[in-house]
NUTIPA-894852 format. One record per residue: residue number from 0; z negated, x, y of N, C-alpha, C, O in turn. Coordinates in steps of 0.1 Angstrom, whole numbers. Atoms other than C-alpha are relative to their C-alpha. Example, Ala and Ser with C-alpha at 12.3 -4.5 7.8 and 13.67 -1.06 7.14 Angstrom:
i  n_pz  n_px  n_py  ca_pz  ca_px  ca_py  c_pz  c_px  c_py  o_pz  o_px  o_py
0  0  9  -12  -78  123  -45  0  9  12  -7  19  12
1  0  -9  -11  -71  137  -11  -8  -8  11  -9  -3  22
REM end
This chain:
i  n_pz  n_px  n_py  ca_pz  ca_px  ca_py  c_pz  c_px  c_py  o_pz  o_px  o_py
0  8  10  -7  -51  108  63  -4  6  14  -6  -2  23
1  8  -3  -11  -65  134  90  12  -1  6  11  -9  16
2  -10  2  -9  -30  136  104  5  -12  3  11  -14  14
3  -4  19  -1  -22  96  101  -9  0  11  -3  -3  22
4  10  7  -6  -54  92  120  4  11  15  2  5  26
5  1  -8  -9  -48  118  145  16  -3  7  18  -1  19
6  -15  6  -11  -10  105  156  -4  -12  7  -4  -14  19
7  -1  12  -9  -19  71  160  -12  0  10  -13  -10  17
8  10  1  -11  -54  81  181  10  10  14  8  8  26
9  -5  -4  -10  -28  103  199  12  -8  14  13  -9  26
10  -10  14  -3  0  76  205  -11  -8  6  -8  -7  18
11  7  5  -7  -29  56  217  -6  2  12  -8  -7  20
12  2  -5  -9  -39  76  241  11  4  9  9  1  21
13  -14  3  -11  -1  83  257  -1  -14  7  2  -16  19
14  -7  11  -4  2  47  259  -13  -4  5  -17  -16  2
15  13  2  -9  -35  52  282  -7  -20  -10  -10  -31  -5
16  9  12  6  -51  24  255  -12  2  -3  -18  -6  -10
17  18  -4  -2  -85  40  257  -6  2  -17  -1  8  -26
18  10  -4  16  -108  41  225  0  -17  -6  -7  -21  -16
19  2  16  5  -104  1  219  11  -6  5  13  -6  17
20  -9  11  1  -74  -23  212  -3  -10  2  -13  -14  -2
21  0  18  6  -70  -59  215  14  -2  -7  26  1  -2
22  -13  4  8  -47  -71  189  0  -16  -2  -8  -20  -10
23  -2  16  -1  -39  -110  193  -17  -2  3  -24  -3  -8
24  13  -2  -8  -73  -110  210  -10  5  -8  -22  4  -4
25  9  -12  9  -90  -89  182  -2  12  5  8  19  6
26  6  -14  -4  -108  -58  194  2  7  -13  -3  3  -23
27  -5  -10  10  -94  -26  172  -8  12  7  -3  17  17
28  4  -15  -5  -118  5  176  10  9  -2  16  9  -13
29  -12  -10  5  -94  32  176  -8  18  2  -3  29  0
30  6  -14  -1  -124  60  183  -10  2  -13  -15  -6  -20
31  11  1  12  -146  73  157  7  2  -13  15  -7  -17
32  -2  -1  21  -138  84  117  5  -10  -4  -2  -20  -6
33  -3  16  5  -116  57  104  -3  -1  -16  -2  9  -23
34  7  5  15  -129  43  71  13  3  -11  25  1  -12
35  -9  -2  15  -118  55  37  -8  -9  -11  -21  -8  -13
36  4  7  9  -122  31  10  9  1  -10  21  2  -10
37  -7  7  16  -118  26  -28  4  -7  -2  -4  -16  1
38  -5  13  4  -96  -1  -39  -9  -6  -5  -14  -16  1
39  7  5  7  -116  -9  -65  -16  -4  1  -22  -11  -6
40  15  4  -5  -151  -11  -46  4  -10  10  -4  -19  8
41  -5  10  -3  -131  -34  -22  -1  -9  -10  -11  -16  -12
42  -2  13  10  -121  -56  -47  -13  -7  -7  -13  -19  -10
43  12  1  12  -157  -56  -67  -10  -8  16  -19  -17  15
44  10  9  -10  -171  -65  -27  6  -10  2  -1  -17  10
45  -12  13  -4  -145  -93  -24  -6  -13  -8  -9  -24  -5
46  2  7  14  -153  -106  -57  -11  3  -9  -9  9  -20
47  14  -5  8  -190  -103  -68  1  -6  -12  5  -17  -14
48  1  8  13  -194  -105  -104  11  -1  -7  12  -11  -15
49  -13  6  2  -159  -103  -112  4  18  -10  8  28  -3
50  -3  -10  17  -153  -75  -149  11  7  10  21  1  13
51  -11  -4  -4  -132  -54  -131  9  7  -17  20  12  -18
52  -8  -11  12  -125  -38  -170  4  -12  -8  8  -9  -19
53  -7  14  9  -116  -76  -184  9  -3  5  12  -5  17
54  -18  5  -2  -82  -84  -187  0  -11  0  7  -15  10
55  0  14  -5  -88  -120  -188  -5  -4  8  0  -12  15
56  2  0  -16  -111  -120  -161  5  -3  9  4  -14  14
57  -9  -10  -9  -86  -100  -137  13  -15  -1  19  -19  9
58  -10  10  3  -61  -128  -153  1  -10  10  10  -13  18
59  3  11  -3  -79  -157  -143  -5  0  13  -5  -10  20
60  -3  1  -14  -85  -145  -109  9  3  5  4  6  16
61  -13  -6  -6  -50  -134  -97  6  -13  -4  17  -14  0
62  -10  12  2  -39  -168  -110  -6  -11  9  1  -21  13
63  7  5  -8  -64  -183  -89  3  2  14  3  -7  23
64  -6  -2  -18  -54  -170  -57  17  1  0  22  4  11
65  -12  8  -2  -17  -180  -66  8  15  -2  14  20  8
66  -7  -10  3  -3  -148  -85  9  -7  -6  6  -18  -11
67  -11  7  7  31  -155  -99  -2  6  -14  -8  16  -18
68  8  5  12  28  -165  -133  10  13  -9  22  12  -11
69  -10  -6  12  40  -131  -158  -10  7  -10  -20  1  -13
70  8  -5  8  29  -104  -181  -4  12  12  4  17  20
71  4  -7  -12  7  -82  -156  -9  14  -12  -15  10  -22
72  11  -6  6  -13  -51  -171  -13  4  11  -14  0  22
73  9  -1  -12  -43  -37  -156  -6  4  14  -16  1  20
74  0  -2  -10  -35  -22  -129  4  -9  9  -3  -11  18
75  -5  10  -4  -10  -49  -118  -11  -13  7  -9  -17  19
76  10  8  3  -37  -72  -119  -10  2  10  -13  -7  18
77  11  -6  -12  -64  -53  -97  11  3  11  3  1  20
78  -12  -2  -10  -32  -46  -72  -2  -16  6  -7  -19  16
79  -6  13  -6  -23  -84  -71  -10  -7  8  -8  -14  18
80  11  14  -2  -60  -99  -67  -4  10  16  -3  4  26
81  -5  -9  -18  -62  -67  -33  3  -6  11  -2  -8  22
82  -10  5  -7  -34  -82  -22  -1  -12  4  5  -13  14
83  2  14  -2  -41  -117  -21  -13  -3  8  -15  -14  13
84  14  6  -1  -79  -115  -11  -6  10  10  -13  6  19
85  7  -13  -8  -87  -78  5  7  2  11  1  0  21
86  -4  -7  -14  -60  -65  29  -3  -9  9  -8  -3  18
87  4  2  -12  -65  -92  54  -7  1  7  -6  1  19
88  15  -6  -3  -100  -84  56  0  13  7  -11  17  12
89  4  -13  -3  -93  -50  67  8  2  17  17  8  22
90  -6  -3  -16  -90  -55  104  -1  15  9  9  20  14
91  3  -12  -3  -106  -23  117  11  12  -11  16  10  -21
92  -11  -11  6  -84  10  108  -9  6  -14  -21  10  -13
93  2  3  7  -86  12  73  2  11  -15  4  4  -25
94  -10  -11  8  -73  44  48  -4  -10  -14  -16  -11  -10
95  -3  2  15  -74  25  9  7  10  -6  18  13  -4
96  -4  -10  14  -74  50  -20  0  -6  -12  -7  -17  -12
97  6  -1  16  -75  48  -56  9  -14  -7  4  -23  -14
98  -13  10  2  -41  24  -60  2  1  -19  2  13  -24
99  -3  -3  11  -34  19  -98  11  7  -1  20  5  7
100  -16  -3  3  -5  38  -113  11  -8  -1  21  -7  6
101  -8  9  2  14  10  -126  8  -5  9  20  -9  7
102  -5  4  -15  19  0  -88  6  9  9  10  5  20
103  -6  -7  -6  31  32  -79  7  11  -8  3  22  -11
104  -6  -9  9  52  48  -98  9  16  -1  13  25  -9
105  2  -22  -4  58  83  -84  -5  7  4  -1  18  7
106  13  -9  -4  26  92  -75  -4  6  -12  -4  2  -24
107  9  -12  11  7  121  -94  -12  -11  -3  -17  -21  4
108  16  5  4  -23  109  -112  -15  6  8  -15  15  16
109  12  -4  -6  -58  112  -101  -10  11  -15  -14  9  -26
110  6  -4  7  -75  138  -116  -17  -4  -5  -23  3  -14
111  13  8  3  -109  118  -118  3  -11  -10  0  -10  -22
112  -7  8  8  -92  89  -132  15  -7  -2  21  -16  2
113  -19  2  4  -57  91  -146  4  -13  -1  15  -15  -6
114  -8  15  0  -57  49  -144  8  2  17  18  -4  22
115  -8  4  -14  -51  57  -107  8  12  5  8  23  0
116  -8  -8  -4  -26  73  -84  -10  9  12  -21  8  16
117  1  -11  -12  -28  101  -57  2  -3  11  7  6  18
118  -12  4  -10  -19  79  -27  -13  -9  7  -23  -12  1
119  6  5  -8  -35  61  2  11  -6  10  21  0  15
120  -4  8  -11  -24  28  24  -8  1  12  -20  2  11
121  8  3  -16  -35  27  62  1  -16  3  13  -20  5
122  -1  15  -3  -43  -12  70  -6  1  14  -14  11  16
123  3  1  -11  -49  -23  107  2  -14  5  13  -17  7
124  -5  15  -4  -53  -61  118  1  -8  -12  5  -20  -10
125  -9  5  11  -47  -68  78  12  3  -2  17  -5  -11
126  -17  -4  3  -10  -53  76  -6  15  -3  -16  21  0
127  -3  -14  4  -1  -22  61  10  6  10  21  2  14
128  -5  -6  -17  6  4  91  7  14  -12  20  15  -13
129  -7  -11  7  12  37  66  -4  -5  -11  -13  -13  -14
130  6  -4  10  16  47  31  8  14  -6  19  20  -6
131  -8  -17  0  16  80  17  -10  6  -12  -22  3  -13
132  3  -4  17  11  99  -22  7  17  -4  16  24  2
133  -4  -12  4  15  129  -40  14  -4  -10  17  -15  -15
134  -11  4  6  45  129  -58  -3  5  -16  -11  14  -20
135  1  -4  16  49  132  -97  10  13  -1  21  14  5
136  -11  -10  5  65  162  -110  2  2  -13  10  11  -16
137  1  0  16  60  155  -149  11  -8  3  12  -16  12
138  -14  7  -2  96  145  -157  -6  -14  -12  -5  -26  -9
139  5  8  8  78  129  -190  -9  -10  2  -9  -20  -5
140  9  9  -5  51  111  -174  10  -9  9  10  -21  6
141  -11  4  -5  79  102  -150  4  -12  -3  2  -22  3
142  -8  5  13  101  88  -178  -8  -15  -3  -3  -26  -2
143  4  8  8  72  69  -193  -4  -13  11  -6  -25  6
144  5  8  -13  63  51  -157  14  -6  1  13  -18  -2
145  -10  11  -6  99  38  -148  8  -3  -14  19  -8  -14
146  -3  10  14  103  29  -189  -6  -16  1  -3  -26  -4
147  8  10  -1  76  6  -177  -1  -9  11  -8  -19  12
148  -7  5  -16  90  -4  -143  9  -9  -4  8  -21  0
149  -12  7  7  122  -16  -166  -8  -11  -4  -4  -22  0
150  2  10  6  98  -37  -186  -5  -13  12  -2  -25  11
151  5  11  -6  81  -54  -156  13  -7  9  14  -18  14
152  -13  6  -6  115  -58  -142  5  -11  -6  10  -20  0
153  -10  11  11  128  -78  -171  -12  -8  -1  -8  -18  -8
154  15  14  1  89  -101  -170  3  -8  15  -2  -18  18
155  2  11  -13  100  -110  -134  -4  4  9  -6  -4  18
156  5  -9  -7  88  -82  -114  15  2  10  22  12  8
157  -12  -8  -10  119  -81  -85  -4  9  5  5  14  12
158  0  -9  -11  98  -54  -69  1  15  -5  2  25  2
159  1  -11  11  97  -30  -100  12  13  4  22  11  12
160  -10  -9  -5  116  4  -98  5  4  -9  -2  9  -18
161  -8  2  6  146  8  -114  0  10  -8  -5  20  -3
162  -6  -14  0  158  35  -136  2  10  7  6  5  18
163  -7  -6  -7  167  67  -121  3  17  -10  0  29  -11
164  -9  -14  15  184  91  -151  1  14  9  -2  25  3
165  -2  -12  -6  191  117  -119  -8  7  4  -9  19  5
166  11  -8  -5  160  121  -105  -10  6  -10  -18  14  -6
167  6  1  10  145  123  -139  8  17  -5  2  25  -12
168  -10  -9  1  174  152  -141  -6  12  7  -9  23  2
169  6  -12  -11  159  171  -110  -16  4  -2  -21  14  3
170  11  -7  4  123  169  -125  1  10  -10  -7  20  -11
171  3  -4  14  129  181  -156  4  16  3  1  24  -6
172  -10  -12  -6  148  213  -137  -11  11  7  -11  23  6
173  10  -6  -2  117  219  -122  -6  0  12  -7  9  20
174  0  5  -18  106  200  -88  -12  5  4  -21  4  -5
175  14  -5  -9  77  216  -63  -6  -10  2  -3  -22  1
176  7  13  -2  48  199  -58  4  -8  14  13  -3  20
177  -9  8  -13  57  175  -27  -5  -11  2  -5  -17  -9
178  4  13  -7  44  145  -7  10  -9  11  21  -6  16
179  -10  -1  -10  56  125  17  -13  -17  6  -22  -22  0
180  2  3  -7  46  101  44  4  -14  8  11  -10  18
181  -8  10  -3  57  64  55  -8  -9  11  -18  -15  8
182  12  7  -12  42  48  88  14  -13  4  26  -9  4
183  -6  15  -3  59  10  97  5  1  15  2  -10  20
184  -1  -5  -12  71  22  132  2  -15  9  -1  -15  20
185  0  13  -4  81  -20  138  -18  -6  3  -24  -12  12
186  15  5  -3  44  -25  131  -10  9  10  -21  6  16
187  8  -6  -11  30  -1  152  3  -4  10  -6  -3  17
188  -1  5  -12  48  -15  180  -7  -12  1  -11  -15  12
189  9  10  -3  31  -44  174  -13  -2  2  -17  -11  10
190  8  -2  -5  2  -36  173  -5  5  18  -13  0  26
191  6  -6  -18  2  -11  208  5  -14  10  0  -15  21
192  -5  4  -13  23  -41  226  -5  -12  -4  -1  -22  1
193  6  15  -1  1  -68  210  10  -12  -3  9  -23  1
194  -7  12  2  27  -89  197  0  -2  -16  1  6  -25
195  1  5  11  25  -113  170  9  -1  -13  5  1  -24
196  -3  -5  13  58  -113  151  10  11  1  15  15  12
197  -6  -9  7  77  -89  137  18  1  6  25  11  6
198  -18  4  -6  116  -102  154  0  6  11  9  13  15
199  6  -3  -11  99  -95  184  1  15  7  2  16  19
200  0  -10  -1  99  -60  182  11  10  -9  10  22  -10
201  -4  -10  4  126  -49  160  11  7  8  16  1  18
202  -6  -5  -10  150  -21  174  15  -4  -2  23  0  6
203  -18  3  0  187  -36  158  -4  -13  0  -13  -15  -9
204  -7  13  -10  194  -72  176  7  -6  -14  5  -18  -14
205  -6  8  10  212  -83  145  -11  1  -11  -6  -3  -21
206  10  2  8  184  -82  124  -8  -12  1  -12  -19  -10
207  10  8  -10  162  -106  146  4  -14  -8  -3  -24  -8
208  -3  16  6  184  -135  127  -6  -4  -16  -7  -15  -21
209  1  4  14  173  -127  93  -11  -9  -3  -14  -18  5
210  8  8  5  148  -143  74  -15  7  1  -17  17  -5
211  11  -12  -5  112  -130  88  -11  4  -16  -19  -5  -20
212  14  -6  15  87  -113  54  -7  5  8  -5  7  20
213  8  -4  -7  60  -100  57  -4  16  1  -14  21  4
214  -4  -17  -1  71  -62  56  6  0  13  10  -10  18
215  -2  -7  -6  80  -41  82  13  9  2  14  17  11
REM end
């Protein structure tokens, strides 16, 4: 996070944009400690009053803000209702920790609470700018996370992650601890050059035709 924060205040400063953005005429402080937040204290200020440890609860609001209809467990569930209700809210630069496992499936556990992963998104404007986690190195923990990837795959989950018998091959052999690091380099241009979508700014010309999402 200190280095996330410390490229893009430096990138900011090459590209002489001072200590404050405008993004589609939104002012973005860019000086000052950027905020670290818990998922799960987001969500609980989103949604006062809302069981974060009830499964039907968690149900009956993620179905409410127009979750696609499957079998979700609990993390899924606190992920989905985030996603639908929190990140837009997070205009100001934004670090989110404390991601369930379920939703990430090769991050290390949290040693406070092994429901969540080791990993932090950067949001800015409401979009996700970085994301970045410790890596798992239990081949069995591993194992038991993309056995459970398979199942949400087969409930309907197209985003689930697949099998991978090889990499499962190279933990078990004996992988270093290891991280890694993923910043949206299309959305950062948009941000510094202020532009609204996404076609706009990408760098291959045959892409510009496809079909626009809301990824990066």
């Amino acid at each position: 996070m200190q280095l996330t924060e410390a490229m893009l205040k430096s990138i900011a400063g090459v590209l002489e944009k001072g200590t404050e953005l405008t993004y589609q005429g939104q002012p973005i402080h860019v000086a000052g400690k950027w905020a670290r937040r818990e998922m799960l204290d987001l969500v609980r200020e989103q949604h006062p009053g809302l069981d974060l440890e009830n499964l039907d609860a968690l149900r009956a609001r993620a179905d409410e803000l127009g979750a696609v209809p499957r079998d979700r467990d609990w993390g899924e569930l606190v992920f989905e209702i985030f996603e639908r209700s929190v990140e837009r809210t997070l205009v100001q630069p934004t670090f989110v920790t404390g991601h369930p496992v379920s939703v990430t499936p090769l991050a290390r556990r949290r040693q406070d609470d092994e429901r969540l992963a080791e990993r932090f998104e950067l949001f800015i404007v409401g979009q996700e700018i970085g994301n970045a986690f410790a890596e798992l190195t239990d081949p069995i923990d591993q194992r038991a996370r993309f056995e459970q990837q398979v199942a949400a795959r087969k409930s309907g989950d197209d985003e689930a992650h697949p099998m991978d018998e090889e990499f499962l091959a190279a933990l078990e052999q004996g992988m270093p601890p290891t991280g890694g690091l993923g910043i949206g380099v299309d959305r950062l241009v948009m941000l510094f050059a202020d532009v609204a979508h996404i076609r706009e700014v990408l760098a291959f010309p045959l892409m510009r035709d496809a079909p626009e999402e809301g990824g990066g």
